[in-house]
Every structure is written in C-alpha cells, then in structure tokens.
N, C-alpha and C positions, 0 to 999 in steps of 0.2 A: 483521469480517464481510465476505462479498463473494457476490457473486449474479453471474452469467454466463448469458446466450443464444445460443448458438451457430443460424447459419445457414450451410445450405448452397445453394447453387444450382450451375448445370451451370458447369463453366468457375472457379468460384471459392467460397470460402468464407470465412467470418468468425464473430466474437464480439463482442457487447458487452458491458460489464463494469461493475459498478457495486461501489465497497463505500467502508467508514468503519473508522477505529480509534482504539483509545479510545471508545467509545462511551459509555463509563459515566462519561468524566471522570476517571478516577484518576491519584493521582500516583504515581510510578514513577521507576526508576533505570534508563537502559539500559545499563547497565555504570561501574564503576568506573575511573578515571582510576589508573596506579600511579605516572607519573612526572607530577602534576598541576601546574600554574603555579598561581600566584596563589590558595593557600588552595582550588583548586576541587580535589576530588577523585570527583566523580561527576559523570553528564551525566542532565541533568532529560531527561525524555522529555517529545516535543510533544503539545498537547492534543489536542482530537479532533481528527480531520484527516478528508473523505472524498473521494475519486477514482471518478474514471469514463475508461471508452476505448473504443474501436470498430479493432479489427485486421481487415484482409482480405489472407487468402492467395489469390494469382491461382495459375491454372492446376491441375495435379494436386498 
C-alpha cells in the first residue's frame, strides 16, 4: 500500500510519500534460487517493512 500528496508551489514542486508491505504478514517466496549454494533454493521474502520520503523538484 502507499499514499502520496503532491504539492505544488510557484518556482517548485514536491510529493510526500508514505507506504508499508506485507502488511498482512505473509510468508512468501520472492523467487526461486536455480543455481542455490548450500541446500537454499528459494529467497524468504522480508516481513513487513514501511517507508516514507518527501521529493522536491525545483524550478519548471
């Protein structure tokens, strides 16, 4: 999930950002390993994780 507010003002503009994943917690595979070392042949995917950021474009 992720939510965004964009602002603009004269001379510049931006966005703030917020979001999460995994939210439910699930376990998951993000892909298959074909040439795996050591017995591992799939990558556990990380639990929840959420982010935030604040971008600004100057000028036009």
């Amino acid at each position: 999930m992720k939510a965004e507010y964009r602002l603009q003002q004269k001379g510049w503009s931006g966005r703030l950002f917020v979001g999460g994943e995994n939210l439910l917690g699930q376990t998951y595979s993000l892909g298959n390993d074909i040439n795996a070392a050591a017995g591992r042949y799939y990558n556990a995917a990380p639990g929840r994780s959420f982010y935030a950021g604040f971008s600004v474009k100057l000028g036009k």
